[in-house]
N, C-alpha and C positions, 0 to 999 in steps of 0.2 A: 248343382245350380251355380254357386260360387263360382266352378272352375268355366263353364260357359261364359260366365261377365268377365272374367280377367285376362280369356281369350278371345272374346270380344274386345277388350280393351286394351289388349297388344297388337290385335290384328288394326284397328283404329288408328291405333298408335304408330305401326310400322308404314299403314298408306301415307298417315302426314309426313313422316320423313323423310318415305321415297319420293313423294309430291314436290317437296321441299327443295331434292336433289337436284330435279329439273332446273333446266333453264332455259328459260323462252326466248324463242331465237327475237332477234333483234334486227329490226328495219336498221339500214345502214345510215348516218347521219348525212341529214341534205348539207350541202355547206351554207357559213353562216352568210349571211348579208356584209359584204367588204364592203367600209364605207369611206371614199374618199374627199378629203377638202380639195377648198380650190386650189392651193399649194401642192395639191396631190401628193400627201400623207395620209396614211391611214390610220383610220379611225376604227379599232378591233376592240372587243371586248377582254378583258384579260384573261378567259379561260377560251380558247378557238379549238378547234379540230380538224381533225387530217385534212378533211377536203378542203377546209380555207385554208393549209397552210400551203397542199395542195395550189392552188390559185394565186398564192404573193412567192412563193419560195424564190421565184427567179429576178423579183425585183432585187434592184442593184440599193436599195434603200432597206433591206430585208437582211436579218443575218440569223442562220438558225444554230443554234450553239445544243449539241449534244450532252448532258451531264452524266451520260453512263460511264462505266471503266472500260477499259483501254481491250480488254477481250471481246467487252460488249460490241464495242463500237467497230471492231474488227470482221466480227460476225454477220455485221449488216448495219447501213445506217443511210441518211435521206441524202439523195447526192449535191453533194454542198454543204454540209451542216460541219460546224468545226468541234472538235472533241475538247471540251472543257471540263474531267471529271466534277461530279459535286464537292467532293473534300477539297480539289483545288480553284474551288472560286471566288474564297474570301482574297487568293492571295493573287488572282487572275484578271481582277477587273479590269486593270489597264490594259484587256486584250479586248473586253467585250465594248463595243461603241455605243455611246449615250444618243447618237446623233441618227441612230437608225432603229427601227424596228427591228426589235430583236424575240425571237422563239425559241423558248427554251424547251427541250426532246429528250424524254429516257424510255424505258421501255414501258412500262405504264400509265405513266401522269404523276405518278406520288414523287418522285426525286424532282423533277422538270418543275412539279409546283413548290417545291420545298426554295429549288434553285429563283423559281419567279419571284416568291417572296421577300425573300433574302435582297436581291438585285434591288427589288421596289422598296423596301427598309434604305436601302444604299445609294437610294439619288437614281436609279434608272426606272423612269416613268415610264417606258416606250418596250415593256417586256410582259410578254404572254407565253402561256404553258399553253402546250400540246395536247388536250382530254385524251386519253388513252395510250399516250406515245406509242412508240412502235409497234406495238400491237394494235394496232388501230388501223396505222398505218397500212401494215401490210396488210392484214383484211381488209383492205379497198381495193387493194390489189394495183397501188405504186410502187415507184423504182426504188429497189435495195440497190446502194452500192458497196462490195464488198472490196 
């Protein structure tokens, strides 16, 4: 009797984990609402995603600054974004401009928000991370420049 319940209670136990393994696929994200003043600047949230960035990348008021490493960024990146690794951006600022909306891109969101932070600690108000960075990215299926 024992050994019925304990294999009942592996067998329970093995469905929650394979269950667990799954992962539900995922509607692709609408882009967000770009909102602009009458100055026409924009008004973004600090955390955006591919499709909005998608939609402002080619404004000339727009600068998208990459925080991956130099192989990373070799391998594929959003065409226009300038390679600014994370370790070198305490000593980088005077490259990245206060005066434009700027996006920060790495391959998944965690450095790009580390890099946002950091910036918005530093006097740059006008800086938003990527949700997903490049993985994101190209599961939407835009342009890799390599």
């Amino acid at each position: 009797m024992s050994n019925k319940i304990l294999n009942l209670l592996i067998g329970l136990l093995l469905v929650g984990v394979l269950a667990g393994c799954g992962q539900a696929a995922q509607a692709p994200a609408a882009p967000q609402q770009v909102a602009v003043s009458a100055e026409g600047a924009l008004n973004l949230p600090v955390d955006i995603n591919a499709q909005t960035v998608e939609q402002i990348r080619n404004r000339d008021d727009v600068v998208l600054i990459d925080v991956r490493e130099d192989w990373e960024f070799a391998e594929g990146h959003i065409p226009g974004a300038q390679l600014i690794p994370l370790g070198t951006i305490p000593d980088s600022l005077n490259k990245i401009p206060k005066d434009k909306t700027v996006v920060a891109v790495c391959r998944s969101g965690n450095r790009s928000n580390q890099a946002t932070q950091f910036l918005r600690e530093n006097g740059f108000d006008n800086v938003h991370n990527m949700l997903g960075g490049m993985n994101s990215w190209s599961q939407a299926g835009y342009e890799v420049e390599k």
